[in-house]
Each structure stands twice: as structure tokens, then as C-alpha cells.
C-alpha positions as CSV (number, residue, x, y, z in Angstrom):
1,X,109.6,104.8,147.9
2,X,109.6,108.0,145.8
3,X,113.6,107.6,145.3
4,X,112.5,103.8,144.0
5,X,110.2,104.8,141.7
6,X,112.3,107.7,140.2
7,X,115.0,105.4,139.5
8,X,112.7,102.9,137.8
9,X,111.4,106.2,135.6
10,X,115.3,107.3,135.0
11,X,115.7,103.7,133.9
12,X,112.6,103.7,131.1
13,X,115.0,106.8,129.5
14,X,111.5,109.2,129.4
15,X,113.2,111.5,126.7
16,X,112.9,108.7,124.2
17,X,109.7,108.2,124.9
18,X,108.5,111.1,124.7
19,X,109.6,111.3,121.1
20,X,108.5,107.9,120.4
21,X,105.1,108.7,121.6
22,X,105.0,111.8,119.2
23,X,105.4,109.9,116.4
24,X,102.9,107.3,117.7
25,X,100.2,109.8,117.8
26,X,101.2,111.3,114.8
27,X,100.5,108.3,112.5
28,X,97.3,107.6,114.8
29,X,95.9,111.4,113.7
30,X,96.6,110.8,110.5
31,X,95.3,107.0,109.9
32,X,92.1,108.5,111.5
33,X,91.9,111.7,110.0
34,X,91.6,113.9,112.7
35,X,91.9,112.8,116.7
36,X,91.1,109.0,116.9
37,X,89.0,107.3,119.8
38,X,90.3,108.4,123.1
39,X,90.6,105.1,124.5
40,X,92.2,103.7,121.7
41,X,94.9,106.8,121.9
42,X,95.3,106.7,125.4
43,X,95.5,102.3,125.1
44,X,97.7,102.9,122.3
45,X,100.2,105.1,124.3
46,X,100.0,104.2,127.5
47,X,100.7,100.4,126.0
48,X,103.6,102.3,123.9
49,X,105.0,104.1,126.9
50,X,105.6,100.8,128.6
51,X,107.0,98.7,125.4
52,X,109.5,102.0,125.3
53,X,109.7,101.6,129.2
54,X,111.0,97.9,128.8
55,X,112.9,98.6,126.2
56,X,115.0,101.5,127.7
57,X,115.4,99.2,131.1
58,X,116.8,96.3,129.0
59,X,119.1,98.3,127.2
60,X,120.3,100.1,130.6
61,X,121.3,96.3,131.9
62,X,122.8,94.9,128.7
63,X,125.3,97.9,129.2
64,X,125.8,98.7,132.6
65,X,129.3,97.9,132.0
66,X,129.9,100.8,129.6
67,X,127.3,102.9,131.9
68,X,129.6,103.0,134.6
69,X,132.4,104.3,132.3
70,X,131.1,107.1,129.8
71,X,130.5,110.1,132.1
72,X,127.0,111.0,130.2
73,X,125.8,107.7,131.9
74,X,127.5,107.2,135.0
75,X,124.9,109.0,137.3
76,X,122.3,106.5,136.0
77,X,120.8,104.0,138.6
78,X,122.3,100.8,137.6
79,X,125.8,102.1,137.9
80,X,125.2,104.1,141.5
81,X,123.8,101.1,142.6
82,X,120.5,102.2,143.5
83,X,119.1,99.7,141.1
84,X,120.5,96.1,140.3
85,X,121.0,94.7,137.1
86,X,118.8,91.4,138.3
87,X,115.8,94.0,139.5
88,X,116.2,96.2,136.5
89,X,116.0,93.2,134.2
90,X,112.6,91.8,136.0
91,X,111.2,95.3,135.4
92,X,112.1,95.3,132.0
93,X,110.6,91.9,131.4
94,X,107.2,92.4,133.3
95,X,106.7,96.1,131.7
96,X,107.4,94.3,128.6
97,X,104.7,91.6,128.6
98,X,102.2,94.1,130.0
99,X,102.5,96.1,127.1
100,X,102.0,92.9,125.1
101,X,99.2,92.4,126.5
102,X,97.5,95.4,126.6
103,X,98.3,95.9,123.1
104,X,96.7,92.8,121.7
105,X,94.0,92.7,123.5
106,X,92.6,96.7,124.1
107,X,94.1,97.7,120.3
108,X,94.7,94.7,118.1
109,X,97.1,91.6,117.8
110,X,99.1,93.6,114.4
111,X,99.6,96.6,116.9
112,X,100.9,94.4,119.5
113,X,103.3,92.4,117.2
114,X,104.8,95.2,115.9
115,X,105.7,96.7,119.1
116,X,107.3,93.6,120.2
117,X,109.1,93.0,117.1
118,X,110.4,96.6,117.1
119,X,111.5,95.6,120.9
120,X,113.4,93.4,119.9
121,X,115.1,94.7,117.6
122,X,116.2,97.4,119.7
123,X,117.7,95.3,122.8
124,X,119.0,91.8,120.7
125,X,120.0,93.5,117.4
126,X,120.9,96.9,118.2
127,X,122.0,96.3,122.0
128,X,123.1,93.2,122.4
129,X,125.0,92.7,118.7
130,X,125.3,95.8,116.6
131,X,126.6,98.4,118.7
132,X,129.8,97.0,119.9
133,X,131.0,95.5,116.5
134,X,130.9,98.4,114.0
135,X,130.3,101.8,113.7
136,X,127.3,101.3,111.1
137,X,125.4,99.7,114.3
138,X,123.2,103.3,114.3
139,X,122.4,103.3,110.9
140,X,121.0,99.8,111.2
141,X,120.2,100.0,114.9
142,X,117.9,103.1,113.9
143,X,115.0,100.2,111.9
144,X,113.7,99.7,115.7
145,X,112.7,103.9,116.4
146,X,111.0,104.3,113.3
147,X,108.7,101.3,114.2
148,X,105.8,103.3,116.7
149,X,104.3,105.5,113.4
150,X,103.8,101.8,112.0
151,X,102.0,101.0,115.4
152,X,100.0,103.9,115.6
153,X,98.4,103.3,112.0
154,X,97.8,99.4,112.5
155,X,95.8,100.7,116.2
156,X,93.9,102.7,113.7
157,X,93.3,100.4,110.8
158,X,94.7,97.1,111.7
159,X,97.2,97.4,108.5
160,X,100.1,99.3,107.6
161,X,99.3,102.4,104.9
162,X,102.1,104.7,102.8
163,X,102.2,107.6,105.0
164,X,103.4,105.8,108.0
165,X,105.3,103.4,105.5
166,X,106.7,107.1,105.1
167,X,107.4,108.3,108.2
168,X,109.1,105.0,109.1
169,X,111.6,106.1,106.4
170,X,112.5,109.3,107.6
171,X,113.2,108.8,111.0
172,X,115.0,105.8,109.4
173,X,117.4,108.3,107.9
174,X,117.2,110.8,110.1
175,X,118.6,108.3,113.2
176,X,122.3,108.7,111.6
177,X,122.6,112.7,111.7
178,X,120.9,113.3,115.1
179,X,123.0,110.5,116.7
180,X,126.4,111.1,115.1
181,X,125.7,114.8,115.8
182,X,125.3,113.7,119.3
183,X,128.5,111.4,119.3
184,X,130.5,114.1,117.8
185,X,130.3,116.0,121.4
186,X,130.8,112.8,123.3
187,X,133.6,110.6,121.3
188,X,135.9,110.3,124.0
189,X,133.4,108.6,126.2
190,X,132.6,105.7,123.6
191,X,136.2,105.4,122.8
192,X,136.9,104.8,126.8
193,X,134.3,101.9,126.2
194,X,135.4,100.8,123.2
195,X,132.1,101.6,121.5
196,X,132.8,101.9,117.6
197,X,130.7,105.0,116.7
198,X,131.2,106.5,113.6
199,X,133.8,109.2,115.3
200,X,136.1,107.6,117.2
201,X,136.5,104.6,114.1
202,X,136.6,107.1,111.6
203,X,137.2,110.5,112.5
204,X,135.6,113.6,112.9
205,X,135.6,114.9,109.6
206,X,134.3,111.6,107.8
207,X,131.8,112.0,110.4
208,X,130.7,115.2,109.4
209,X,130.6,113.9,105.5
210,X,128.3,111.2,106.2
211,X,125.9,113.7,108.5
212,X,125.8,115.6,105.0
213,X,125.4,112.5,103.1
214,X,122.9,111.9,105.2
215,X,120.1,114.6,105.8
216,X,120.7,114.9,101.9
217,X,119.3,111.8,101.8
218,X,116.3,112.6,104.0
219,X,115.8,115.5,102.7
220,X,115.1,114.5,99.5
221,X,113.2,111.1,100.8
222,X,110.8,113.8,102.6
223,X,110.2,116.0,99.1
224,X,109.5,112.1,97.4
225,X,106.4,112.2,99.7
226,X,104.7,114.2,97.5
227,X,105.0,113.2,93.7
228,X,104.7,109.6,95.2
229,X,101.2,110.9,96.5
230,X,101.5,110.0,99.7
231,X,101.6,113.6,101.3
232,X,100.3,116.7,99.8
233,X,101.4,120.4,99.2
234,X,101.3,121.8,102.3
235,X,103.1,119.1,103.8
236,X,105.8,119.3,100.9
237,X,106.2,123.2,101.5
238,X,107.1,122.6,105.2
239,X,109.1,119.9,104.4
240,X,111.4,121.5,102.2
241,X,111.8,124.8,104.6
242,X,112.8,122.9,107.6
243,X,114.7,120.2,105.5
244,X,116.7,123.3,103.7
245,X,117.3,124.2,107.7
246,X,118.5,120.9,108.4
247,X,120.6,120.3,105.3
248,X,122.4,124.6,106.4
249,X,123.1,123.0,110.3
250,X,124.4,119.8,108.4
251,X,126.8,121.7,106.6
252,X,127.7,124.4,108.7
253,X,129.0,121.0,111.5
254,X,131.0,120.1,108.4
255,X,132.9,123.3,108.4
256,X,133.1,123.5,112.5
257,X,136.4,122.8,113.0
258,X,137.3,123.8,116.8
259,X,134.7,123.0,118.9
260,X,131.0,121.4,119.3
261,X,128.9,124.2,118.9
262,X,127.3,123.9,116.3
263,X,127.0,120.2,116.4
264,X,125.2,120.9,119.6
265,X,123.0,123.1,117.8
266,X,122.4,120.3,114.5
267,X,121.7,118.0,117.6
268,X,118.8,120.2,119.4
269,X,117.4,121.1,115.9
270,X,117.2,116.9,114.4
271,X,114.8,117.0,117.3
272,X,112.8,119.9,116.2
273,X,112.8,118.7,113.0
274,X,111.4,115.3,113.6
275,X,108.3,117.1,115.9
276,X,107.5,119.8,113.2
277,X,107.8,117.2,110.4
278,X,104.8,115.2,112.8
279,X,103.3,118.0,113.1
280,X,102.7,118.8,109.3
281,X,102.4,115.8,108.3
282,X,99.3,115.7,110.2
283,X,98.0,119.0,109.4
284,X,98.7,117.7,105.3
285,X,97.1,114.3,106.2
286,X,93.6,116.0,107.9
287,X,93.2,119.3,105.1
């Protein structure tokens, strides 16, 4: 029973959530200024958790035909067989529809749309269509992870306000540079399965361009926070110390030229970056 229900929890891809979760709460802190209603939080994430949870199942069935291929996803349950595509899908489904409902009716029906729309997103146009036709299905693909800070303000509010209209963008643009850092140290695998990411279509060192071109681009979407009024001074001194960070890693993978290290490292520190840039956003947002 324990072995079932860790393979149902490998399945739900936890990591993500975690990170999804910290961007929910984020936008929740600062739509409320300062810590919101429990229940609503805990509603709000626990009903987040499982819309993630259903997400992260769908995804694992709609490719358990490259799973069994790339070696970074062989061990996961659908391809040792500890799980079947037909189960895995009804989990998917149910977890789904209780989030649904949880959302719309202990938040708010907006919440609960949102979710789903960002669910969908995520398994029909990212997993199902973009990610096995071109090598641009990240960059697109990313629309449905920036979608919780919208769903933690309209738990809050019950509308969508400019910071997490903000935050939305830069996790928008920062999906490309944390995932291609990520591909860079795994292009052989998506090759094997004919996956078109960015490094295995075009090449290692247009990769690296377009991680520059990239966290450039965030970098200086972050900074636009604050003449734009959205996000104050505090929030655009942090901002431009750990985007300076980012923009050094970026550049320093561009000029890597014999093995992933320091990809690695531009990979462990996008996730950093995306936590500390919660974090001071809410510290900005509640002084």
C-alpha cells in the first residue's frame, strides 16, 4: 500500500509543485498584505497541490513512450510498470475534478477557472502538441507555470492585479533559461526520443545565445516593475542583485565549452532565483 501510494506521489512530479506552490503563496501574501486567512491559504494550496498533482499524472501518461527511453525518466512508475497508463490517467482525472471543485466552491469560481485553464494548457497545448513539433514548445509551453501567482491573487481578491500580472511575466521568461539550462546536460536523451529541444535542433552554442537573450530579457522585465509602479525600491534593489547574478551564470554557460558544469550550476541557481524573487517581492509588497 505504501509502494502504491509513493508511486501515485512520484507520479504528481512533487518538485514542481513545490515551486508552483511558492509562487501561489507568494501572490496570496501579497494580494493580502501580509498572511491571508488560513483556510483560504491552506484551500488555496491544498486545491493547487492537486490541480499540479493531475497535471503532472497526465503529462507522465501522454509520454510514457519517451519516459521509457530518456534515462532521467526511465525509473518513473509508468515505465517500470508499477503504475498503468489506464490507472494513472483515472488518477489524473479524479485529482483534477477535485481540485475543481474545491477551488470553486471553498475559494471562488475565478480561482478555480484559472487553474483549470492553466491545466490545460499544460497537458493539450504543451504535452500533447507543442513539445514534439518544435523546439520553441518551452517558450510557449512555459504560459501554463506562470498561471498559480494569478490564482493566488484571484483567491485573495476575486480579480487579477499588476503584481501578479508581474510575476506571471517573469516566470514567463524565466521558463526558457532554467529549462534549456536543464536540456543542455540532458540533449542526448531528447534526441533518442526525438523531442526538438532547443539543443539537439539547434546546437549548443545557439542554445547558450538564446539563454543570454533570454535572462536579458527578464532581467530587465523584473527592473520595469518598478518605474511601472507596480513593485517598490526594495524589491527593485534585490531584483537587480540577483538578476546581475543570473545574467554572470548566463554568460559564463555561454563561454563553457567542455562540459555541463556550469550549466548545472545556471540550472540550481534559476531556481533560487525564482524563490528569492517570491520572497522580495513580498517583503516589497507588505513594507
Amino acid at each position: 500500500m505504501i509502494a502504491q501510494l509513493r508511486d501515485y506521489y512520484e507520479l504528481s512530479k512533487p518538485r514542481i509543485i513545490v515551486l508552483l506552490l511558492i509562487t501561489t503563496a507568494a501572490s496570496m501574501v501579497m494580494a493580502a498584505r501580509g498572511i491571508p486567512p488560513l483556510p483560504l491559504l491552506f484551500w488555496t494550496l491544498f486545491a493547487g497541490a492537486l490541480a499540479a498533482a493531475s497535471a503532472g499524472a497526465l503529462n507522465c501518461v501522454w509520454d510514457a513512450d519517451i519516459d521509457r527511453i530518456m534515462k532521467r525518466t526511465q525509473l518513473r512508475p509508468i515505465p517500470q510498470g508499477r503504475v498503468s497508463e489506464t490507472r494513472a490517467a483515472i488518477f489524473g482525472l479524479v485529482v483534477g475534478a477535485v481540485s475543481f471543485a474545491l477551488f470553486y466552491t471553498l475559494v471562488n469560481p475565478l480561482a478555480a477557472w484559472l487553474s483549470l485553464a492553466g491545466n490545460l494548457y499544460y497537458v493539450v497545448i504543451y504535452t500533447m502538441w507543442l513539445k514534439r513539433i518544435t523546439p520553441l514548445n518551452i517558450v510557449v509551453g512555459g504560459a501554463a507555470g506562470s498561471v498559480p501567482p494569478l490564482v493566488g491573487w484571484a483567491a485573495v481578491t476575486h480579480t487579477v492585479g499588476g503584481p501578479a500580472l508581474g510575476l506571471f511575466a517573469l516566470i514567463f521568461l524565466w521558463t526558457p533559461p532554467h529549462f534549456w539550462s536543464l536540456a543542455l546536460m540532458t540533449e542526448t536523451d531528447y534526441g533518442k526520443a526525438n523531442i526538438p529541444m532547443f539543443p539537439n535542433v539547434h546546437g549548443r552554442e545557439r542554445t547558450k545565445r538564446e539563454i543570454v537573450y533570454y535572462t536579458l530579457l527578464l532581467v530587465a522585465a523584473s527592473l520595469a516593475l518598478y518605474p511601472l509602479h507596480i513593485m517598490g525600491a526594495v524589491y527593485f534593489a534585490a531584483a537587480a542583485v540577483l538578476g546581475g547574478i543570473f545574467v554572470l551564470d548566463a554568460l559564463r554557460t555561454w563561454r563553457e565549452q567542455s562540459d555541463n558544469l556550469q550549466a548545472r550550476k545556471l540550472f540550481r541557481f534559476s531556481l533560487l532565483y525564482l524563490a528569492l524573487m517570491c520572497a522580495v517581492m513580498v517583503v516589497d509588497r507588505i513594507v
